[in-house]
KELUMGU-816622 format. One record per residue (C-alpha): residue number from 1; residue in one letter; z, x, y. Coordinates in steps of 0.25 Angstrom, whole numbers, plus 2048, in hexadecimal, padded with zeros to 3 digits. Layout:
% KELUMGU-816622
NODE   i aa  c3  c1  c2
NODE NUM  A   Z   X   Y
...
END
This chain:
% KELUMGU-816622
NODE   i aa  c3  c1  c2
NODE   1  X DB1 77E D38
NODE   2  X DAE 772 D2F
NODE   3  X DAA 765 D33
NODE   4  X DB5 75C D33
NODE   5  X DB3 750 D2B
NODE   6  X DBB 744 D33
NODE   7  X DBE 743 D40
NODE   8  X DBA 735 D44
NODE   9  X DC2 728 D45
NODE  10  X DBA 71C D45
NODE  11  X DBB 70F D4E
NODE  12  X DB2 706 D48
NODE  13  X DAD 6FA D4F
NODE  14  X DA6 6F2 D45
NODE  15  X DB4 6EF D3E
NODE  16  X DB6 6DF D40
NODE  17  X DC1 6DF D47
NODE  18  X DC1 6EB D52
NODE  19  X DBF 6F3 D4C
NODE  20  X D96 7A4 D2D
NODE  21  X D9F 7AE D38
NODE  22  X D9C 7BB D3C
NODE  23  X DA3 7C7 D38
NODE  24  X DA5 7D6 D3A
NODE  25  X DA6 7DB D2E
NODE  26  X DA3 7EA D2C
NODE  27  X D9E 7EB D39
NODE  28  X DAA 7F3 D3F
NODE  29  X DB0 7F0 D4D
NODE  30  X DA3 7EE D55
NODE  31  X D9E 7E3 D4E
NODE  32  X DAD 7DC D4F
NODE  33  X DAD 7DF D5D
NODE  34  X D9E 7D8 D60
NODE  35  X DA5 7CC D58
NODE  36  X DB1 7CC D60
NODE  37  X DA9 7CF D6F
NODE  38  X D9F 7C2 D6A
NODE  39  X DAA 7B9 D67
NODE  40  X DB3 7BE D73
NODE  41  X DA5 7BD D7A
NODE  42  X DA3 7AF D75
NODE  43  X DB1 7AC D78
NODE  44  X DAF 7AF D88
NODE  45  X DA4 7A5 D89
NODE  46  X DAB 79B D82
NODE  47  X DB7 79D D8A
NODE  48  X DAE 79C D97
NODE  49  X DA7 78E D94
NODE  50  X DB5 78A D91
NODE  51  X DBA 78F DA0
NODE  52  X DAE 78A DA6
NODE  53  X DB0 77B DA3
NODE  54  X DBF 77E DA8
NODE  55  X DBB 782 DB6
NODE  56  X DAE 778 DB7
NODE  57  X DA3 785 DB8
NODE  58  X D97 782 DB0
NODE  59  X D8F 78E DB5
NODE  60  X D9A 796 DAB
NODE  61  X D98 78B D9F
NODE  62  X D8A 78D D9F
NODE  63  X D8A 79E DA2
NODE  64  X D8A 7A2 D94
NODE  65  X D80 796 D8D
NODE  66  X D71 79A D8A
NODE  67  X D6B 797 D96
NODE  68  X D5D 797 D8F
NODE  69  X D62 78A D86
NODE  70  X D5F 77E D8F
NODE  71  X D66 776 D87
NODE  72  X D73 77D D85
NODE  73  X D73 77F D93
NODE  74  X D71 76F D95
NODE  75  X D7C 76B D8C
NODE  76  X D85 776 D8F
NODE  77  X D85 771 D9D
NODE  78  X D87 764 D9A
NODE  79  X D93 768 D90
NODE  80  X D98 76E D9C
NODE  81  X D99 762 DA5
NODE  82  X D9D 759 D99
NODE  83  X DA8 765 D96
NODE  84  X DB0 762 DA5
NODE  85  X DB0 754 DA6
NODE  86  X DBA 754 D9A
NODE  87  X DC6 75A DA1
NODE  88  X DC9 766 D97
NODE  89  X DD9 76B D98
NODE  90  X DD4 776 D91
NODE  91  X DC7 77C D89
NODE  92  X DC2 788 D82
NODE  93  X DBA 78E D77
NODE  94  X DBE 795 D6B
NODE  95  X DB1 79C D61
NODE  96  X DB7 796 D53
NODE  97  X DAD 79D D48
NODE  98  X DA0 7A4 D4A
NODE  99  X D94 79D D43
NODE 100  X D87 7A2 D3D
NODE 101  X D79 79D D3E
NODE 102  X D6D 7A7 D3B
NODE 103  X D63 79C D42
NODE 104  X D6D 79D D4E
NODE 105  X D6D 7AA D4F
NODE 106  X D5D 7AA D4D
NODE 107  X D5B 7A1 D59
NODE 108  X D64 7A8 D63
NODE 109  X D66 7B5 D5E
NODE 110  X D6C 7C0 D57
NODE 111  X D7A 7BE D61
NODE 112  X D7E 7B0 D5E
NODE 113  X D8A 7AC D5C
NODE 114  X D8C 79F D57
NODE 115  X D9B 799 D55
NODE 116  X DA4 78D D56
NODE 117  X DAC 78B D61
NODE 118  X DB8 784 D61
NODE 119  X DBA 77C D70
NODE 120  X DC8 778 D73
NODE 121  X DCC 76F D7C
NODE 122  X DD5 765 D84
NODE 123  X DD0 75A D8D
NODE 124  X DDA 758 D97
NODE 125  X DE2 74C D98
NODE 126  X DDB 746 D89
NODE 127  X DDF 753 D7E
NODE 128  X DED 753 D7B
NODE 129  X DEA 763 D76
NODE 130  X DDD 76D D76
NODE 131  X DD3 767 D6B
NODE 132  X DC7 76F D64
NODE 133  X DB9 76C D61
NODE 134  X DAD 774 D5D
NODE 135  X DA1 779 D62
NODE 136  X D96 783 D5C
NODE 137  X D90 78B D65
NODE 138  X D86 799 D65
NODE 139  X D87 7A5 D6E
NODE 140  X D7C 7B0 D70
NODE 141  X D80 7BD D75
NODE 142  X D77 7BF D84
NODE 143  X D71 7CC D89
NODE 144  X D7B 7D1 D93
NODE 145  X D87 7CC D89
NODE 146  X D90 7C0 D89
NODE 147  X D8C 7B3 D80
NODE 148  X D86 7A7 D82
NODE 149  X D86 79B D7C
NODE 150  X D76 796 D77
NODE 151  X D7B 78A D6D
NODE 152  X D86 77E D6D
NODE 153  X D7F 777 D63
NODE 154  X D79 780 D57
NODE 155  X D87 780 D4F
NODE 156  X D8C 772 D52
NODE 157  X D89 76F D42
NODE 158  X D92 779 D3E
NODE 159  X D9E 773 D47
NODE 160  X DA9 768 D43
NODE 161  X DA3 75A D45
NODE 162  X DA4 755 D53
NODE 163  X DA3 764 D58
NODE 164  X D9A 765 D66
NODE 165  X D9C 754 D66
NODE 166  X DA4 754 D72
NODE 167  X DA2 74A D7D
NODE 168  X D9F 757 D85
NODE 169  X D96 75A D7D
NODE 170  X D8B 74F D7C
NODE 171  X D84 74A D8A
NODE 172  X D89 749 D97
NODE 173  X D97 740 D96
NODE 174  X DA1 73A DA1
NODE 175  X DAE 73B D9F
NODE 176  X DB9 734 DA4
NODE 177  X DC8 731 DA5
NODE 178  X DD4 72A DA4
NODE 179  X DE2 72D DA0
NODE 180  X DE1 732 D91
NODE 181  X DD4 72D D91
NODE 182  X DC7 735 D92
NODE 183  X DB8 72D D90
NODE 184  X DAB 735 D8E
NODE 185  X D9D 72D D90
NODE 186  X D90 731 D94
NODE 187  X D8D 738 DA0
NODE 188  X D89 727 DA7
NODE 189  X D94 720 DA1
NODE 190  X D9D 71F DA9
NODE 191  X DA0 70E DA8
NODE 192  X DA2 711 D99
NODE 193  X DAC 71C D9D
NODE 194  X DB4 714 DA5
NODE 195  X DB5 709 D9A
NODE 196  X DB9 711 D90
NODE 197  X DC2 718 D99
NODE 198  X DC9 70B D9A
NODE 199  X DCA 708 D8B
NODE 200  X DCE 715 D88
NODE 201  X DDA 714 D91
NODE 202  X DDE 706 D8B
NODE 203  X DDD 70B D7E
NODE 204  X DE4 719 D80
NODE 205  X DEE 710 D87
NODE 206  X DF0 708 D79
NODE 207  X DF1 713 D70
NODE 208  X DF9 719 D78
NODE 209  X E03 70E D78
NODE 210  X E00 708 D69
NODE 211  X E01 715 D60
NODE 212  X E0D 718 D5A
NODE 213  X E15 723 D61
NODE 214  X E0B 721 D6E
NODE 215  X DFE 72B D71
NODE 216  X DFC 732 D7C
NODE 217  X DEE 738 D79
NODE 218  X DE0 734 D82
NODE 219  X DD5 72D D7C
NODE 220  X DC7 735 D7E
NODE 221  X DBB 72A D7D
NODE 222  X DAD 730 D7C
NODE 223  X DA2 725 D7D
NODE 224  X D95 72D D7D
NODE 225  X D88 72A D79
NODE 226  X D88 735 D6F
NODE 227  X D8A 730 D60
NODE 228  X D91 73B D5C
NODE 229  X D9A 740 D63
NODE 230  X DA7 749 D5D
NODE 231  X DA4 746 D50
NODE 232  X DA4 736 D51
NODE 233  X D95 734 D4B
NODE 234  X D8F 727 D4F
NODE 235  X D81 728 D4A
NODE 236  X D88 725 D3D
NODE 237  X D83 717 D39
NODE 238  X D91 712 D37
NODE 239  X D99 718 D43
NODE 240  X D8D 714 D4D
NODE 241  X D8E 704 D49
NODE 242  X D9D 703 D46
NODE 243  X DA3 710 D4E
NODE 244  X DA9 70B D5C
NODE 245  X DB0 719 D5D
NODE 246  X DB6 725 D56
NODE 247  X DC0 72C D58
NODE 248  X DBD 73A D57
NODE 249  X DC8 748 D53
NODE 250  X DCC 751 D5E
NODE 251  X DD0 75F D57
NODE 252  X DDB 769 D5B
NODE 253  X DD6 76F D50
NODE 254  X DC9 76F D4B
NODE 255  X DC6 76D D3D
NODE 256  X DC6 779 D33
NODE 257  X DCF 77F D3E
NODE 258  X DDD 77D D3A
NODE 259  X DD8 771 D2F
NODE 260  X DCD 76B D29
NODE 261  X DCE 760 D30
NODE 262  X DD3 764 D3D
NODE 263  X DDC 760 D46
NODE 264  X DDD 754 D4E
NODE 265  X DE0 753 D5C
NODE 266  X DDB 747 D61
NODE 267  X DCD 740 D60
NODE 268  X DC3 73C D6A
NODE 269  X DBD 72D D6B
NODE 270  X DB0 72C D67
NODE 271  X DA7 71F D6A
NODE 272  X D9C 71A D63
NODE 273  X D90 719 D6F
NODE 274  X D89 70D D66
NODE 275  X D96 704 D67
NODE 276  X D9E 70A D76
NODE 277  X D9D 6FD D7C
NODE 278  X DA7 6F6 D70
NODE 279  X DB2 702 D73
NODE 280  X DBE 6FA D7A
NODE 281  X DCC 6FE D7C
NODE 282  X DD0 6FB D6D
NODE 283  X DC5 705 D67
NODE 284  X DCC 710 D6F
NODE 285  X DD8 70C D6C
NODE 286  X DD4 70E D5E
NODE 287  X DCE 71A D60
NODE 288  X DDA 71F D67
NODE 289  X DE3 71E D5D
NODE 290  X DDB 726 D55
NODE 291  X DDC 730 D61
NODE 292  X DEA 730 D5E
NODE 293  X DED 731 D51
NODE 294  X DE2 73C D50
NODE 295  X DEC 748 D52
NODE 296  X DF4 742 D44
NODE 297  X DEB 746 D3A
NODE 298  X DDD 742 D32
NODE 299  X DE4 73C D24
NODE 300  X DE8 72E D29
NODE 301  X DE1 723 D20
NODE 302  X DD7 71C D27
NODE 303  X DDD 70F D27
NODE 304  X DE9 715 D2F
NODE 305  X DDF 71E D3A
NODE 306  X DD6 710 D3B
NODE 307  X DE3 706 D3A
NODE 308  X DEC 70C D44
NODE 309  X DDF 70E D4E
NODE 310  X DDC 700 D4B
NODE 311  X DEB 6FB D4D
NODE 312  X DEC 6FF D5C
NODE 313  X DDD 6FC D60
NODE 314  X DE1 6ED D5E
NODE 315  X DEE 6EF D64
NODE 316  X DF0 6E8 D73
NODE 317  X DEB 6F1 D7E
NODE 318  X DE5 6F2 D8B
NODE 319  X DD7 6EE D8E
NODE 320  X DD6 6E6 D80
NODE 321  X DD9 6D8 D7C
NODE 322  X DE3 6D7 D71
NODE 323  X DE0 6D4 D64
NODE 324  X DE3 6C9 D5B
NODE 325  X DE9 6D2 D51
NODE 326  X DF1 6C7 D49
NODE 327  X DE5 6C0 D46
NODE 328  X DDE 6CD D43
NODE 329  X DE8 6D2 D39
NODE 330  X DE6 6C5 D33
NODE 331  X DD6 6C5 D31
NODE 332  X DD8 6D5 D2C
NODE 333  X DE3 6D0 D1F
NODE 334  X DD7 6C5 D1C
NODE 335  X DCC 6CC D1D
NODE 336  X DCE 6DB D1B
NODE 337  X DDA 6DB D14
NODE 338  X DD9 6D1 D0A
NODE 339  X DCD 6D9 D04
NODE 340  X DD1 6E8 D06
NODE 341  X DD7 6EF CF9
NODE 342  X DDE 6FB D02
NODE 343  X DE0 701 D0F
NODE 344  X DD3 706 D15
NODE 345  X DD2 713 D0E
NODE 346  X DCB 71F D16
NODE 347  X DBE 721 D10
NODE 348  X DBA 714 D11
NODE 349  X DC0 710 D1F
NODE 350  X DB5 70E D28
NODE 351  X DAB 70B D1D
NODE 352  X DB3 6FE D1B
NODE 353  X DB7 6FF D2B
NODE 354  X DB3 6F0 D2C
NODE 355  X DC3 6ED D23
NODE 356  X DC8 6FA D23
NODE 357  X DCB 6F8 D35
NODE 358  X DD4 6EB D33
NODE 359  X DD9 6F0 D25
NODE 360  X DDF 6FC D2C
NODE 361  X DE2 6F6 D37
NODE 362  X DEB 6EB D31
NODE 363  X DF2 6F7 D27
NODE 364  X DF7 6FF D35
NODE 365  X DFA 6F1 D3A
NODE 366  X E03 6EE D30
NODE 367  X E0A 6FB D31
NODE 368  X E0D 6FB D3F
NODE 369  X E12 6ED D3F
NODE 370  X E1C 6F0 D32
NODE 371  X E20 6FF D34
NODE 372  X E1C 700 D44
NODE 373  X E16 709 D4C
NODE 374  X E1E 716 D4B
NODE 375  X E1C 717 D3C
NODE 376  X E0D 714 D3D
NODE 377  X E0B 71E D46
NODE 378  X E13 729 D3D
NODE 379  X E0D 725 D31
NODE 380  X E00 726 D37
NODE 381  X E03 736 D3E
NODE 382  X E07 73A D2E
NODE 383  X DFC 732 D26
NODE 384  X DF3 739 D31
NODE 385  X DF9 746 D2F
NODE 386  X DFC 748 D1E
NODE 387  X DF5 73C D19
NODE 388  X DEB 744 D13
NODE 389  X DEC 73C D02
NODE 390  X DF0 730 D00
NODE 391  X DFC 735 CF9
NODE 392  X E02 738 D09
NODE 393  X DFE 72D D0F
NODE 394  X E05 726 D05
NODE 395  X E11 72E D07
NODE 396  X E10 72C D16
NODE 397  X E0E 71D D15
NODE 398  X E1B 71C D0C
NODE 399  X E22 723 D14
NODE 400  X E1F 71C D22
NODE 401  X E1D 70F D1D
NODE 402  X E22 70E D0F
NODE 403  X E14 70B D0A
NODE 404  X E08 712 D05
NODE 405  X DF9 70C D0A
NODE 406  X DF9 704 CFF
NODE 407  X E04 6FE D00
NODE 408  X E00 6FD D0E
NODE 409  X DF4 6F4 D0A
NODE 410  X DFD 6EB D02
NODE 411  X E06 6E9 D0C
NODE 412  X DFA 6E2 D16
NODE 413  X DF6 6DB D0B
NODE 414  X E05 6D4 D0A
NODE 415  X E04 6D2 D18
NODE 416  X DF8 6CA D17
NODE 417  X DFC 6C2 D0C
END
């Protein structure tokens, strides 16, 4: 498995205006069927933990960890209780490829058996279809037969980035619910629950209501303490001042599976602990649209993903007072659009975040105001899906809109003037 390289969509608050495997070879049958009893072995304990969090017995989580690692123990426990306050529809475990360490197998002996396993899952009432992530864990054959697990940890650098992130994964968390909507906090923070509970549902309602062909998908918000959770990294200088939240991919498939990249689902909400107090229901409804689009594909330009985000953050919904978007439109054209020389391009988006917000904002504006809300929302499924050169998004902006990006640019210019 490779590490995928993206995966992240920024909300940014500082904006001015809202912003190697084993094999048998030569060994004959015997040696191929100690591999096939040691993954089928493997494969039992797995398929247990998974039945165990199913029927609510810990006793049979915990009967095949290393009951001489204290820590393991600790935190399987915990993973455990964190595990059935989600709600799964259904989870298992899948071994995905074996792993080799000589240190590894120098600290717990001439047995272990280190692999990357694939947990598949569906929380109920939030996961529109079974989703993957990836964990890396080491088994040791015991005495009497059987295997248990002595490490969670010891391979997490090899997996995907986000891999053993979860919210179940990282302290004692609450969860709670409303319809299409599920919160995770610390285990005490059950007043911050509640509020976001609340501005989820408003902006879940929103989106729901504002993107084109409607969505009909839940919002997952997690607000831990934890600065990197699922991949959103908010030790980084910049995503620790400016970050409100990040949207973060959900995979059906993980990446390297089927595609380099993977494929999409869904995505998790992300917030960043420094700036949770400035979260309202427009930043989810931001980051809920991202949410929705998520399944479409990772190739549409950044101005597009940020702009149509930004677009029905600042429409009317519940919970937030409208904005005076008229006047807005205004200061963006004099003071952002007067000095840009192009539409936001990609790999200088959020280092020029501070234009590049109202910039896209204004572009996705102007084209569901001129070409309406159906062909925005087709155009964006196919840049998203094939807009892999500039040569296709060209194409597919010609052939929606009758004009390219540029043209684009030149056309909010001519409004302005």
């Amino acid at each position: 498995m490779g590490a995928t390289a993206g995966g992240l969509a920024l909300h940014l608050s500082g904006s001015p205006d809202r912003p190697g495997e084993a094999t048998a070879s030569g060994a004959g049958n015997t040696a191929s069927l100690d591999l096939a009893a040691r993954s089928a072995g493997v494969e039992k304990v797995l398929a247990a933990r998974a039945e165990a969090v199913r029927l609510n017995n810990p006793a049979a989580f915990l009967a095949n960890v290393d009951p001489g690692n204290k820590s393991l123990v600790a935190r399987q426990k915990l993973l455990f209780s964190n595990l059935r306050q989600f709600g799964f529809a259904s989870l298992r475990y899948e071994q995905v490829r074996e792993q080799f360490d000589q240190t590894l197998v120098d600290k717990y002996g001439p047995s272990t058996y280190l692999v990357a396993v694939a947990m598949t899952y569906q929380i109920k009432g939030i996961d529109s279809q079974p989703v993957r992530t990836m964990l890396g864990y080491a088994f040791t054959e015991k005495p009497n037969g059987g295997w248990m697990l002595v490490s969670d940890t010891d391979l997490d650098h090899l997996l995907p980035r986000g891999s053993h992130q979860e919210a179940w994964d990282i302290g004692e968390v609450l969860v709670k619910r409303a319809p299409r909507v599920l919160v995770v906090v610390e285990r005490d923070q059950t007043e911050l629950a509640n509020s976001l509970l609340a501005k989820a549902g408003s902006a879940v309602k929103a989106v729901s209501k504002s993107w084109p062909g409607g969505w009909t998908g839940s919002g997952v918000v997690i607000a831990l303490d934890d600065k990197v959770v699922r991949g959103a990294d908010y030790t980084l200088p910049k995503n620790a001042e400016d970050a409100l939240a990040m949207a973060t991919w959900v995979y059906r498939t993980l990446p390297g599976e089927v595609s380099e990249m993977g494929e999409r689902a869904d995505s998790y909400v992300v917030i960043n602990p420094r700036n949770r107090s400035k979260v309202d229901a427009r930043t989810l409804a931001h980051e809920f649209t991202h949410v929705a689009t998520a399944s479409y594909g990772p190739y549409a330009p950044r101005w597009l993903v940020e702009g149509a985000a930004t677009y029905v953050e600042f429409l009317p919904m519940d919970g937030a007072t409208n904005l005076a978007l008229d006047k807005y439109r205004r200061e963006v054209r004099t003071k952002y659009l007067a000095k840009a020389k192009s539409l936001p391009v990609d790999n200088l988006f959020f280092q020029n975040s501070t234009s590049s917000y109202p910039l896209s904002w204004l572009a996705v504006d102007y084209l569901f105001t001129k070409f309406g809300a159906t062909e925005v929302g087709t155009l964006y499924q196919e840049m998203a899906a094939l807009g892999s050169t500039q040569a296709e998004r060209n194409r597919i902006m010609v052939e929606h809109v009758g004009i390219t990006e540029a043209n684009l640019f030149q056309a909010l210019r001519a409004a302005a003037a």
